[in-house]
gemmi code that builds the backbone of each chain (N, CA, C; Angstrom):
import gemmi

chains = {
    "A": [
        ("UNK", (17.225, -29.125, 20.246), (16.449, -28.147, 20.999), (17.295, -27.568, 22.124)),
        ("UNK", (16.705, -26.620, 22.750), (17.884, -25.971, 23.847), (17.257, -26.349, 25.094)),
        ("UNK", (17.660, -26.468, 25.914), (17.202, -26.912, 26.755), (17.643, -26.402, 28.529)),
        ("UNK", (16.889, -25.394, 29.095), (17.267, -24.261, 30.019), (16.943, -25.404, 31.829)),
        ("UNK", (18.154, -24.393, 32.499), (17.548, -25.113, 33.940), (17.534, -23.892, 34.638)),
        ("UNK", (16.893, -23.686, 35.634), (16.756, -22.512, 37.119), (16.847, -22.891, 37.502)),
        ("UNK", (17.217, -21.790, 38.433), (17.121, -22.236, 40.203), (18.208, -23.034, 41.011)),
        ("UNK", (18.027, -24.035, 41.384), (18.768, -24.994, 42.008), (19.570, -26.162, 41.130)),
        ("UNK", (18.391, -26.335, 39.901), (18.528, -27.093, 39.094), (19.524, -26.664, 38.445)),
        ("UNK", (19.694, -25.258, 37.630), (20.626, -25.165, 36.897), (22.075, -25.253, 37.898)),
        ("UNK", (22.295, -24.882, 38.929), (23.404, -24.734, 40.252), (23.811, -26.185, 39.941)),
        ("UNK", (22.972, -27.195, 39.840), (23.170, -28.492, 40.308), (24.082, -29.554, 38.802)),
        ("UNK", (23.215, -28.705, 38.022), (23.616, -29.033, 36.913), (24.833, -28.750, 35.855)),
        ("UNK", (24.860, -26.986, 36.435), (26.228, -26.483, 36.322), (26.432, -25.500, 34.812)),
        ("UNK", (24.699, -25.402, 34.133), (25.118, -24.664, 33.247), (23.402, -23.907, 32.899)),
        ("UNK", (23.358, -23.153, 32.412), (21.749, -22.599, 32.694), (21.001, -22.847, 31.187)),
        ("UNK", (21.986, -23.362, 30.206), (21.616, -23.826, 29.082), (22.049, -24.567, 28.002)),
        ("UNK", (21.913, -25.787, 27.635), (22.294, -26.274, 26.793), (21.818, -26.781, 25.477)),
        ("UNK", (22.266, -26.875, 24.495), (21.955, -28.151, 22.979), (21.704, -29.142, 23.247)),
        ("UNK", (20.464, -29.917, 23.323), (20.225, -30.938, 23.197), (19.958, -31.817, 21.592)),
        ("UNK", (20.866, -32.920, 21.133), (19.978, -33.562, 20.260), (19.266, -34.540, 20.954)),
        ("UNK", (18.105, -35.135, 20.405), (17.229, -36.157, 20.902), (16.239, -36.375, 20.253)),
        ("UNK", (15.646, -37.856, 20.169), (14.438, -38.340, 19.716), (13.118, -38.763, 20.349)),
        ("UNK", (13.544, -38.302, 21.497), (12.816, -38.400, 22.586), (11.253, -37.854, 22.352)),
        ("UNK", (10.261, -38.679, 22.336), (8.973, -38.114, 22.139), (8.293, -37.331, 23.314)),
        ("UNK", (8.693, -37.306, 24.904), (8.144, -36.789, 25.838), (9.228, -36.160, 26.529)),
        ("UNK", (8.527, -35.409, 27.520), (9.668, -34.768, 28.718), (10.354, -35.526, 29.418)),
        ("UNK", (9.522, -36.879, 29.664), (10.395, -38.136, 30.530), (11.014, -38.835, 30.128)),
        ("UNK", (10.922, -38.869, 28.633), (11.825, -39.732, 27.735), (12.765, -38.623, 27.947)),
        ("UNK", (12.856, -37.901, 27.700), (13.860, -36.957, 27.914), (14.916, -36.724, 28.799)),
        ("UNK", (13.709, -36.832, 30.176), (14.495, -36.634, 31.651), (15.426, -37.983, 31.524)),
        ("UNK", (15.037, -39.002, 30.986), (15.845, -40.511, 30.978), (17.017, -40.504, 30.408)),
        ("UNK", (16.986, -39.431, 29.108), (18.550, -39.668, 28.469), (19.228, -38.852, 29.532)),
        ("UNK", (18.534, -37.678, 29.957), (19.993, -36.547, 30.740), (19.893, -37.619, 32.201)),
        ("UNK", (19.276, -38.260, 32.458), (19.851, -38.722, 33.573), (20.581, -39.960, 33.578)),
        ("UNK", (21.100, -40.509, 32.288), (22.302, -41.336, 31.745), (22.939, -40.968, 31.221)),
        ("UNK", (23.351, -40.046, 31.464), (24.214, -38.877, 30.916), (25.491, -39.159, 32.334)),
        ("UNK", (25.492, -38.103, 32.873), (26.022, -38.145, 33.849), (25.615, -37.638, 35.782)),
        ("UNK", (26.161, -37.858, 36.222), (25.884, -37.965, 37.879), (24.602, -36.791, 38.180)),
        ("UNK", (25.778, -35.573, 37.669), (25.196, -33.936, 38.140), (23.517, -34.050, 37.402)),
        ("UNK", (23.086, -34.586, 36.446), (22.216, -35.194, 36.049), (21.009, -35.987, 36.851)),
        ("UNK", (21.930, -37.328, 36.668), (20.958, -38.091, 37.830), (20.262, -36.977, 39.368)),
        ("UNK", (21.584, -36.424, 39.838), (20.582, -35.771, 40.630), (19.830, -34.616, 40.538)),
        ("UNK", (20.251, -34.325, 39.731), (19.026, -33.298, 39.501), (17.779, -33.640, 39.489)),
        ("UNK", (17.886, -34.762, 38.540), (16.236, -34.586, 38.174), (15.717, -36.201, 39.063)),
        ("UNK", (16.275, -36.162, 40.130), (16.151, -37.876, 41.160), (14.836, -37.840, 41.836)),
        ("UNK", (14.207, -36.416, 41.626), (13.485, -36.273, 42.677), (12.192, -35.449, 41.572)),
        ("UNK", (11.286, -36.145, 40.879), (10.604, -35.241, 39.368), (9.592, -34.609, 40.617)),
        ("UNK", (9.099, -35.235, 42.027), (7.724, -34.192, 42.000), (8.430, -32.823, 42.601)),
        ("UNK", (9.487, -32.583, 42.785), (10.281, -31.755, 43.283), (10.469, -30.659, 42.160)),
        ("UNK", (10.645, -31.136, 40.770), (10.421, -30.195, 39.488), (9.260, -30.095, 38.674)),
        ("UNK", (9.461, -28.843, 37.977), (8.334, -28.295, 36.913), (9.182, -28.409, 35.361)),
        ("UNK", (8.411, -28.319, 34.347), (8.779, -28.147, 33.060), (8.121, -27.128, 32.379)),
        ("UNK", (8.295, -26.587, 31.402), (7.781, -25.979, 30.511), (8.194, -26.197, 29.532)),
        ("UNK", (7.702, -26.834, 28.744), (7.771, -26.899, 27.215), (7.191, -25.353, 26.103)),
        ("UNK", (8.009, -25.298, 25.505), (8.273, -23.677, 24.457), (7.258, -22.888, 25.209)),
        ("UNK", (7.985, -22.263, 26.773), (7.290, -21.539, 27.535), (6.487, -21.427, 28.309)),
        ("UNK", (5.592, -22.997, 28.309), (3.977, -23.017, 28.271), (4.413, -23.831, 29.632)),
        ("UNK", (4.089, -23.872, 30.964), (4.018, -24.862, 31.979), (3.206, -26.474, 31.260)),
        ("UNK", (4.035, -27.269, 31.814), (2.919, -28.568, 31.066), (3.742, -29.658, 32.149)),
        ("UNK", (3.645, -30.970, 32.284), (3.623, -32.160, 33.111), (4.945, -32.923, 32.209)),
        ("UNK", (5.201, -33.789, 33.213), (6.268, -35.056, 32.236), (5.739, -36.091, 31.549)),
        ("UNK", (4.632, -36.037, 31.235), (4.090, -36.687, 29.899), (3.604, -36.172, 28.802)),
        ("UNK", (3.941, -34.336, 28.763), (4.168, -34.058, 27.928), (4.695, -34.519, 26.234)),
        ("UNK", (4.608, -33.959, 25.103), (5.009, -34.751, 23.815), (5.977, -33.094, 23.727)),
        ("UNK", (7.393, -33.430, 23.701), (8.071, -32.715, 22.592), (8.304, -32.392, 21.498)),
        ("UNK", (7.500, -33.108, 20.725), (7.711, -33.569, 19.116), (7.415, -31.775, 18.808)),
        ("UNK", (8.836, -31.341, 18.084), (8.488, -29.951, 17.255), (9.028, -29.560, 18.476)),
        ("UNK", (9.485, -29.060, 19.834), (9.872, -27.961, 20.509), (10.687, -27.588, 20.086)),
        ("UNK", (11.233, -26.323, 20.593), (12.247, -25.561, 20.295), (13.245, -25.093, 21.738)),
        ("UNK", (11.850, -25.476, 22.727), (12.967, -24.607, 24.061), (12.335, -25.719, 25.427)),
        ("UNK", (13.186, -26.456, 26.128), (12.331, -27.137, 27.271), (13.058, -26.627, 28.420)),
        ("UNK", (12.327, -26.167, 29.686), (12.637, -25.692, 30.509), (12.867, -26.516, 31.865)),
        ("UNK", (14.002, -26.829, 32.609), (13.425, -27.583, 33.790), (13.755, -26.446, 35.414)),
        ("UNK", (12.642, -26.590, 36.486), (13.059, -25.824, 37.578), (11.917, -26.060, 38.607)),
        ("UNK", (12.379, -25.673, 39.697), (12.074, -26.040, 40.993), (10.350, -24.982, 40.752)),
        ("UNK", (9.721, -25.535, 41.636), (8.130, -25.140, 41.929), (8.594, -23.305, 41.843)),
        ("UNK", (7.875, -22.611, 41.488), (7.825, -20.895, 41.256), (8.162, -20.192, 42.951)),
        ("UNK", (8.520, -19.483, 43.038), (8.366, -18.109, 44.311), (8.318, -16.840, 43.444)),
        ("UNK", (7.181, -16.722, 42.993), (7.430, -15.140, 42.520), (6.334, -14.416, 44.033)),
        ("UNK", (5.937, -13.540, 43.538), (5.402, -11.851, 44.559), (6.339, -11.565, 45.805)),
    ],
    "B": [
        ("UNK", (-3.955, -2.169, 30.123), (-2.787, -3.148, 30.803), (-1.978, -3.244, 30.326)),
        ("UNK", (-1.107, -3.525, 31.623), (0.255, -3.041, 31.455), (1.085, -4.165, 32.305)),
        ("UNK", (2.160, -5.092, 31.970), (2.906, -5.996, 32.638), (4.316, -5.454, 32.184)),
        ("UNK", (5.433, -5.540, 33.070), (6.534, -4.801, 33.605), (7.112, -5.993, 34.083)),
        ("UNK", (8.136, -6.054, 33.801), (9.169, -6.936, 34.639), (10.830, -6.183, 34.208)),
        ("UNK", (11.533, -5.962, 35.175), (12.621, -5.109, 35.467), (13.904, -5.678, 36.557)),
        ("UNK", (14.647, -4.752, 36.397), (16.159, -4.955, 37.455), (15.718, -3.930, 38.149)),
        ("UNK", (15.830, -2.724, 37.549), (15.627, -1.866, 38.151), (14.559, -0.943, 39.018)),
        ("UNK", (14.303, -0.353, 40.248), (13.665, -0.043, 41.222), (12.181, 0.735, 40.619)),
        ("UNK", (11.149, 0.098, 40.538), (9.886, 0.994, 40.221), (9.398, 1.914, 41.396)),
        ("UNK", (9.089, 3.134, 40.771), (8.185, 4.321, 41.932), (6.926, 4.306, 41.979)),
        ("UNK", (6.951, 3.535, 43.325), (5.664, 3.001, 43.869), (4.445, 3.934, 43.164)),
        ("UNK", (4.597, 5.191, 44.373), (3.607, 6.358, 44.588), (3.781, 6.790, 43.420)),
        ("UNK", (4.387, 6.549, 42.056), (4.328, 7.470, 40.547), (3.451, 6.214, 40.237)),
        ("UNK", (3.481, 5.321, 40.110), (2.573, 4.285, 39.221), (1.493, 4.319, 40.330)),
        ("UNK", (0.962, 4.080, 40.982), (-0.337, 3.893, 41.972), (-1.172, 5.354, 41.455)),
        ("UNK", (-0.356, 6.625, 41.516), (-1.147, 7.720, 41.267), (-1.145, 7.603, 40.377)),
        ("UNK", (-0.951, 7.506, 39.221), (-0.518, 7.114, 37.450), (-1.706, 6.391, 36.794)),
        ("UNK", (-1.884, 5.068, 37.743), (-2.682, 4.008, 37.276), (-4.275, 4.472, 37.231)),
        ("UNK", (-5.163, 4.297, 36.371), (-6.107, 4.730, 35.930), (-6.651, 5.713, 36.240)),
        ("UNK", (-5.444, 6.949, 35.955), (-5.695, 8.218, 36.445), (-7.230, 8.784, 35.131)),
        ("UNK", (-7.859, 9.544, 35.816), (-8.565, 9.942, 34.498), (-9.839, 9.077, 34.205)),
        ("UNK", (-9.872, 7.838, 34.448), (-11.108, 7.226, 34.357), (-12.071, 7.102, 35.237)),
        ("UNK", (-12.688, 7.659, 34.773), (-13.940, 8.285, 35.610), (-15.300, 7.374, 36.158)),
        ("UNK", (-14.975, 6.271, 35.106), (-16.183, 5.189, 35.364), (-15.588, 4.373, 36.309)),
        ("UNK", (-14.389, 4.497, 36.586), (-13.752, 3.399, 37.890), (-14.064, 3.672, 39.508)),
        ("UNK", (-14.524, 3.163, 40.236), (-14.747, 3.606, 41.554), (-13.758, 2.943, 42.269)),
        ("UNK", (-13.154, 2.269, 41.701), (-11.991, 1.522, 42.900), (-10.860, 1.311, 42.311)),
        ("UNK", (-9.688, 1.540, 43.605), (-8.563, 0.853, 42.710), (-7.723, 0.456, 44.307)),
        ("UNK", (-7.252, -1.086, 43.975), (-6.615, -1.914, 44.821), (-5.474, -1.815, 44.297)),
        ("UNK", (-4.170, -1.379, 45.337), (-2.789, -1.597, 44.717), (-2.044, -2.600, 46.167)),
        ("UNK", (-1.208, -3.568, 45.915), (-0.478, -4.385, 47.029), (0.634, -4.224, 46.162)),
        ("UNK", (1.586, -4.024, 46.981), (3.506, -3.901, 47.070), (4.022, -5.262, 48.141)),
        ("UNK", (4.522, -5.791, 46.810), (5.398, -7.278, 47.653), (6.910, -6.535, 48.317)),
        ("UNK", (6.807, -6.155, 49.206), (8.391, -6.145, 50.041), (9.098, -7.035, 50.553)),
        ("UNK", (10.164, -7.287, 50.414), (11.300, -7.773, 50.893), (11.758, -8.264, 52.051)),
        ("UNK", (11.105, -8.938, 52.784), (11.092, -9.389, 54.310), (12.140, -9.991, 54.944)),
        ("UNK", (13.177, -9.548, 55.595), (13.863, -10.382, 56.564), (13.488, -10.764, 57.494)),
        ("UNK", (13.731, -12.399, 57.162), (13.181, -13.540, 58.482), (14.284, -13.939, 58.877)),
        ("UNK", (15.536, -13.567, 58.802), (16.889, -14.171, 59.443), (17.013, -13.288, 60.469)),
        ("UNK", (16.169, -12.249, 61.114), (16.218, -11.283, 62.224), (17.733, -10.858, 61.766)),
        ("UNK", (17.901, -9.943, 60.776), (18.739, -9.108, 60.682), (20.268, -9.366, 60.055)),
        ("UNK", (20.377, -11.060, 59.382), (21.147, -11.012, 58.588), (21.099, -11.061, 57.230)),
        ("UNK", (19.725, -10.649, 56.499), (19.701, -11.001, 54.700), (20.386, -9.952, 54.399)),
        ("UNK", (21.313, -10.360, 53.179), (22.361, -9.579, 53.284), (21.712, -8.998, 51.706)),
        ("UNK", (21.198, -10.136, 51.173), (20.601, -9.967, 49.463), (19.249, -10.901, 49.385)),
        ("UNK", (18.550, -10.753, 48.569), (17.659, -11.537, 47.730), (17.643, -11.464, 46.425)),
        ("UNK", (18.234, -12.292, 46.376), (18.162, -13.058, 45.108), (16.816, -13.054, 43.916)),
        ("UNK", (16.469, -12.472, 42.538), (15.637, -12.794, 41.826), (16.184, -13.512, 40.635)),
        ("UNK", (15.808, -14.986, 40.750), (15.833, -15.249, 39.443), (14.507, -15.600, 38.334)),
        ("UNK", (14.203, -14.896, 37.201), (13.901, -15.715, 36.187), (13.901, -15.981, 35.279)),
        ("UNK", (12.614, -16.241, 34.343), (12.921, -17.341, 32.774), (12.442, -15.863, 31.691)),
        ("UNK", (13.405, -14.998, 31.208), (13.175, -14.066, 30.536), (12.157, -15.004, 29.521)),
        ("UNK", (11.228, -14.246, 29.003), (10.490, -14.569, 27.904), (9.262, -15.342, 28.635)),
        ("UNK", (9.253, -16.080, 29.276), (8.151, -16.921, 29.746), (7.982, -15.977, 30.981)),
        ("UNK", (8.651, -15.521, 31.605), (7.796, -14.694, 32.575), (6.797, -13.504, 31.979)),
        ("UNK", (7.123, -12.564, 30.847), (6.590, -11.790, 30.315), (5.313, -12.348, 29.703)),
        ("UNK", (5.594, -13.390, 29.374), (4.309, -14.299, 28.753), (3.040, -14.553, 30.202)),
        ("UNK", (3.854, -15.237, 30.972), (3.153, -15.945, 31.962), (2.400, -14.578, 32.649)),
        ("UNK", (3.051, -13.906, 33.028), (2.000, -12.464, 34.232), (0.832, -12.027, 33.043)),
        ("UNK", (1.189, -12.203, 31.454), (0.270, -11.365, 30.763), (-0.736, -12.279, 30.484)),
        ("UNK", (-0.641, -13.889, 30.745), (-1.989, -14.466, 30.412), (-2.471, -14.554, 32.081)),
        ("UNK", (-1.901, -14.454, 32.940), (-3.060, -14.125, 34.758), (-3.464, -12.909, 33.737)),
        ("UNK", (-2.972, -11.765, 33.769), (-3.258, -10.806, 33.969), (-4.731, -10.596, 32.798)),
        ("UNK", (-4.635, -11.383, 31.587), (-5.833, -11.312, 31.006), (-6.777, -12.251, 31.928)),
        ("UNK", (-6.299, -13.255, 32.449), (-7.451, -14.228, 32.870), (-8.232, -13.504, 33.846)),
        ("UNK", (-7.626, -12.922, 34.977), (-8.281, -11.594, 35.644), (-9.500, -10.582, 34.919)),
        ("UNK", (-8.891, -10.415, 33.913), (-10.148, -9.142, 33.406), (-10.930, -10.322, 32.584)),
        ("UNK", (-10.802, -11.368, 32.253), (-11.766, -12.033, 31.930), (-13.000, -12.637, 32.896)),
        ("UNK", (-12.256, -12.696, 34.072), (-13.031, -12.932, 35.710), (-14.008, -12.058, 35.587)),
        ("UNK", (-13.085, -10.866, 36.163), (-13.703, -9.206, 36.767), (-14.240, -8.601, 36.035)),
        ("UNK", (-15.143, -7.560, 36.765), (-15.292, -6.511, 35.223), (-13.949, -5.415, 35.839)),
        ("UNK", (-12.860, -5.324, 34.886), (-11.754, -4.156, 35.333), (-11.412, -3.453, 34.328)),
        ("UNK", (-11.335, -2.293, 34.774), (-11.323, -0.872, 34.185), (-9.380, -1.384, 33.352)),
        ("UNK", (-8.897, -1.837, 33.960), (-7.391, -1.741, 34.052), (-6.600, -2.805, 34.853)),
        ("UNK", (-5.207, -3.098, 34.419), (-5.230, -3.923, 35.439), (-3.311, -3.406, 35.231)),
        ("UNK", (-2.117, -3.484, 36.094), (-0.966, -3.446, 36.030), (-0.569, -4.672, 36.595)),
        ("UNK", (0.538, -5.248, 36.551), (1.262, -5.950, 37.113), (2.949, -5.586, 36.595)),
        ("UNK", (3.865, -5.328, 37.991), (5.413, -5.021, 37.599), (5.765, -6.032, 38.542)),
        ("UNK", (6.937, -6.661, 38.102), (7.851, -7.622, 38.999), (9.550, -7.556, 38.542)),
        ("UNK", (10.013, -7.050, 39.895), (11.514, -6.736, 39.547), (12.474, -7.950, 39.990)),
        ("UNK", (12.938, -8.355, 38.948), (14.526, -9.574, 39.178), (15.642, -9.237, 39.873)),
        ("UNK", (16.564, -9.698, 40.394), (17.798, -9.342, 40.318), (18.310, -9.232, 41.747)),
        ("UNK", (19.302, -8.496, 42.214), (19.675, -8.075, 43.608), (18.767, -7.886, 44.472)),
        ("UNK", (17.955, -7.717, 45.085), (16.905, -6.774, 45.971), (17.540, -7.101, 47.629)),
        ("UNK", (17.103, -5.687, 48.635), (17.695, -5.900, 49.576), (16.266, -5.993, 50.683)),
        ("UNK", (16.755, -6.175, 51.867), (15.517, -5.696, 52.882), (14.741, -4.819, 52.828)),
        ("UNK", (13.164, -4.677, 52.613), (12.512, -3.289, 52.808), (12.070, -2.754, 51.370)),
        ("UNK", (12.735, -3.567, 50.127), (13.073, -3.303, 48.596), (11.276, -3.420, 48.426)),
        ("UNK", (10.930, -2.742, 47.464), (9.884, -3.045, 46.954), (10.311, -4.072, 45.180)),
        ("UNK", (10.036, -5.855, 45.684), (9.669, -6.281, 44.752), (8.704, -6.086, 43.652)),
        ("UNK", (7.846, -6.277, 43.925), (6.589, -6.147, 42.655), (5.318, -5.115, 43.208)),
        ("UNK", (4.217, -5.043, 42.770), (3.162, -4.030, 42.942), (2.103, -4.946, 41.871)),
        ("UNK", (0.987, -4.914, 42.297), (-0.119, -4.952, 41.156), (-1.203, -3.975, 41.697)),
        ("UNK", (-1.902, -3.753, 40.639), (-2.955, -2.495, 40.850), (-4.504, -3.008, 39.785)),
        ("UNK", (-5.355, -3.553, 40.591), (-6.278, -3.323, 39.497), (-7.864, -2.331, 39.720)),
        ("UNK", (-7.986, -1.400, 38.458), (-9.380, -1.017, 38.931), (-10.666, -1.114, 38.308)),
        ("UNK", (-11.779, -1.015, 38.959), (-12.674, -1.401, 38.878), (-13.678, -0.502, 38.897)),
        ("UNK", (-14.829, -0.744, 38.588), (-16.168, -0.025, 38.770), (-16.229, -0.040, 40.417)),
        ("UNK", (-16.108, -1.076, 41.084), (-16.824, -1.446, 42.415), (-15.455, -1.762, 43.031)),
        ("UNK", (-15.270, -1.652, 44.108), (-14.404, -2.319, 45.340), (-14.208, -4.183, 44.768)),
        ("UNK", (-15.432, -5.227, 45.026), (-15.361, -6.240, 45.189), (-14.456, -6.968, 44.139)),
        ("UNK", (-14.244, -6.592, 42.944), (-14.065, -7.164, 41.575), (-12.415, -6.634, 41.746)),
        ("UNK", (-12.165, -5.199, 42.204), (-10.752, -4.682, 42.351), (-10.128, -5.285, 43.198)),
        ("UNK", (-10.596, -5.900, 44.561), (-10.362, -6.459, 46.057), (-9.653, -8.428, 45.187)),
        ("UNK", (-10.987, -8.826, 44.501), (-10.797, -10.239, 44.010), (-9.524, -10.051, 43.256)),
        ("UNK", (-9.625, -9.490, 42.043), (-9.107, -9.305, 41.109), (-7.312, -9.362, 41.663)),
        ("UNK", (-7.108, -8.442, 42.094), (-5.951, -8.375, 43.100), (-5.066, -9.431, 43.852)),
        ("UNK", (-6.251, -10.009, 44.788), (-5.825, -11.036, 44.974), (-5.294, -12.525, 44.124)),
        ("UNK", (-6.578, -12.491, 43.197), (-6.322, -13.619, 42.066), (-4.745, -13.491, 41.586)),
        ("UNK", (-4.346, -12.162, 41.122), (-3.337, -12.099, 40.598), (-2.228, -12.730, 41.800)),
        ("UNK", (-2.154, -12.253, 42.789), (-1.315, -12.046, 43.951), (-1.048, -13.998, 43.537)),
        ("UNK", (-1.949, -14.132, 43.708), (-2.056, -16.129, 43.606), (-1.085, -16.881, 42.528)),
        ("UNK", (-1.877, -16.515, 41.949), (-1.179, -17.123, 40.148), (0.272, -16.548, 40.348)),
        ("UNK", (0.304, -15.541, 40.479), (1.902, -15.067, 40.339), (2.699, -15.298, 41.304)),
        ("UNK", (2.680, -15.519, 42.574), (3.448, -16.698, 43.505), (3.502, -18.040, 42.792)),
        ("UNK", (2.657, -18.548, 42.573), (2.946, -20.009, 41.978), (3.082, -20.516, 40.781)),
        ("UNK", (3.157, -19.526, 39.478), (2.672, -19.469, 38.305), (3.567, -18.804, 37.087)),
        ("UNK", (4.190, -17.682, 37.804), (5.002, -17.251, 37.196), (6.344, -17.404, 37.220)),
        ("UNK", (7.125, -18.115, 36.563), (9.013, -18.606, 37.129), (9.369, -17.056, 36.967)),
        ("UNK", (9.548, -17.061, 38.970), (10.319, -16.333, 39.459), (10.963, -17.741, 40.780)),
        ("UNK", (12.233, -17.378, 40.805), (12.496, -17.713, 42.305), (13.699, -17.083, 43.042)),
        ("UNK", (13.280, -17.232, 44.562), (14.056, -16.620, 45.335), (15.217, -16.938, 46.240)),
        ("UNK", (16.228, -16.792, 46.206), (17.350, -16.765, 46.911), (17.678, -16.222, 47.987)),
        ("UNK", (17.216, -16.493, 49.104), (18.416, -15.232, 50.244), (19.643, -15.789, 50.528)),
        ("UNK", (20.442, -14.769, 51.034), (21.817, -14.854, 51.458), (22.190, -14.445, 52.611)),
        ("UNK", (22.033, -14.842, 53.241), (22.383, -14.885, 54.605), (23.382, -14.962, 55.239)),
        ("UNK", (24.042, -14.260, 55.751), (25.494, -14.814, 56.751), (26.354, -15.826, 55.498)),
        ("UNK", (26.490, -16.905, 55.666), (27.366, -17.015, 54.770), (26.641, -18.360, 54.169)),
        ("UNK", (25.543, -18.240, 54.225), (25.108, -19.186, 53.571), (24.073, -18.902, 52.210)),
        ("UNK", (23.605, -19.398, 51.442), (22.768, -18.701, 50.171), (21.722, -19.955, 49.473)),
        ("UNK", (20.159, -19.745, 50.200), (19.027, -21.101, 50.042), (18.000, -20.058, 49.310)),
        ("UNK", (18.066, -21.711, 48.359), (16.809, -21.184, 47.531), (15.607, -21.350, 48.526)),
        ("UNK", (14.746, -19.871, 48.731), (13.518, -20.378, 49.291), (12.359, -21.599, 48.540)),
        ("UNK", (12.123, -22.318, 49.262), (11.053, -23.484, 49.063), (9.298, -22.731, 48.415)),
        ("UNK", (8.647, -23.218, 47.610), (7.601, -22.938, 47.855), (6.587, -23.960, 48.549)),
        ("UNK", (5.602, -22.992, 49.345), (4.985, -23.015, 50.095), (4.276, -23.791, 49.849)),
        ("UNK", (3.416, -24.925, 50.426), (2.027, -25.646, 49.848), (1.211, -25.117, 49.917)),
        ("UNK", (0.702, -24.252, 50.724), (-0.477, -22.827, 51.398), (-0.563, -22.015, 49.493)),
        ("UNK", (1.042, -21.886, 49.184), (0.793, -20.806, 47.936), (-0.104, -21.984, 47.136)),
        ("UNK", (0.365, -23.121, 46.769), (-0.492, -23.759, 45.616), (-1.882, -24.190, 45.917)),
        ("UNK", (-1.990, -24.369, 47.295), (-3.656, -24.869, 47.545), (-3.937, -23.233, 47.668)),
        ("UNK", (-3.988, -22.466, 47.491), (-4.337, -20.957, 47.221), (-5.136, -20.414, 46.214)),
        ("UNK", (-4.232, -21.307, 45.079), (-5.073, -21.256, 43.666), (-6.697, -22.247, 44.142)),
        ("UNK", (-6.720, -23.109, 44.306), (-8.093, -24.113, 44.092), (-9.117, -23.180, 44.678)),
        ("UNK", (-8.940, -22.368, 45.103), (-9.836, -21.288, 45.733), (-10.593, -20.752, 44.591)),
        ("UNK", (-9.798, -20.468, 43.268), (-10.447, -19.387, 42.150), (-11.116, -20.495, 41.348)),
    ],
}
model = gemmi.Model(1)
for chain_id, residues in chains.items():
    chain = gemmi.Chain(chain_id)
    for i, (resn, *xyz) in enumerate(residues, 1):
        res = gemmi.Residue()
        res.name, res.seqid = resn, gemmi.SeqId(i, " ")
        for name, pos in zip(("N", "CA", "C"), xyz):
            atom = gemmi.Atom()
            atom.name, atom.element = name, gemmi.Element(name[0])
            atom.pos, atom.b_iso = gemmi.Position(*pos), 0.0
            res.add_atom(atom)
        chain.add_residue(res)
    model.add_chain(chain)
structure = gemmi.Structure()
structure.add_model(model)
structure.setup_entities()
C-alpha cells in the first residue's frame, strides 16, 4: 500500500510518500512496524494524540482495520479556512 | 454546488456576484473570505498551503453536502486555494444561499467549522528566518460539538 505523510510529519520523516509492504491488520499495527524501522520514524509518530490518519481518504482513528487499503495517510490535526 | 480547490488567485467580487445569480426563490446569500493575517507584526514573508490532493476534494464536497442536508439551500460554493499565499491574499471564500437569512447565516458558518478542522489543509508561515507549522486550535475542534 502507499503510504503518504503531511505537514510536519512528512518534514520529519523525510519523504511525502512511500511503498509499504505489510500484514498489519490496523493503523497501529502499522504505526508499530514504521516505528521499528528507524529513528526519523520513532519520532514521528512518538506522540499518536498529536496525529490523524486517514485510511483510502476517509479520516478514521488508530484502531482502524487496513485489511484491503490502498492509500494510508498520516498528519498533524487540519488548519484549513 | 460547486467545490474549487486551486494554486491560483480566485476573483472574489466575480464569484460572489456569479453565485446564485438568477435565482429568484433565494432571499439570501452569505459569502465569508478567509484572508491571510499577519500576526508576526510585519514579518510573514509567505504562507504556506499544504494539502492531501484527492481527499481534500472529497472532504469540502461531503461538508458541503452535509450542509444542504442541514439547511434548506438554494446553492452552496466552497473554493480553497494551496500553495504560496502572501499577507492580505484571499485564501478561500464560501457562499451559501438560501430562501431566508437564518439557514444562509448557519449554513456558512457550519461550513467555516468543518473546514478548519476537517479538511487536510495545513499552514506554514515563514517568518524572518524561521518557517512553523501553525498548531491547530482547540477552540477550532470544540467548534464542531456545537452542530
Amino acid at each position: 500500500m502507499d503510504v503518504l505523510y503531511f505537514a510536519w510529519v512528512r518534514e520529519r520523516i523525510g519523504v511525502p510518500k512511500e511503498r509499504v509492504e505489510t500484514d498489519a491488520a490496523t493503523v497501529s499495527a502499522l504505526v508499530d512496524e514504521l516505528r521499528a524501522r528507524e529513528d526519523r520514524y520513532a519520532a514521528a509518530f512518538a506522540d499518536l494524540s498529536a496525529l490523524r490518519v486517514a485510511v483510502d481518504q476517509e479520516l478514521t482513528d488508530f484502531d482502524a482495520s487496513i485489511a484491503g487499503a490502498r492509500e494510508i495517510a498520516f498528519f498533524p490535526p487540519m488548519t484549513g479556512g | 454546488m460547486r467545490v474549487v480547490v486551486q494554486e491560483a488567485p480566485f476573483d472574489f467580487a466575480a464569484e460572489a456576484a456569479g453565485f446564485a445569480d438568477g435565482r429568484h426563490d433565494m432571499g439570501a446569500v452569505v459569502t465569508f473570505t478567509g484572508i491571510v493575517r499577519d500576526v508576526t507584526s510585519g514579518d510573514l514573508q509567505a504562507m504556506e498551503i499544504e494539502h492531501y490532493p484527492g481527499m481534500t476534494e472529497k472532504a469540502l464536497t461531503a461538508i458541503a453536502e452535509e450542509a444542504r442536508q442541514r439547511w434548506s439551500l438554494g446553492d452552496v460554493l466552497v473554493i480553497h486555494r494551496y500553495g504560496r499565499l502572501h499577507a492580505g491574499d484571499k485564501i478561500m471564500m464560501v457562499a451559501t444561499a438560501a430562501r431566508h437569512r437564518k439557514d444562509a447565516f448557519e449554513a456558512a458558518e457550519f461550513l467555516m467549522d468543518y473546514l478548519k478542522s476537517r479538511a487536510p489543509f495545513w499552514k506554514k508561515e515563514h517568518a524572518g528566518d524561521s518557517a512553523d507549522w501553525v498548531a491547530a486550535r482547540d477552540e477550532d475542534e470544540a467548534a464542531l460539538t456545537r452542530w
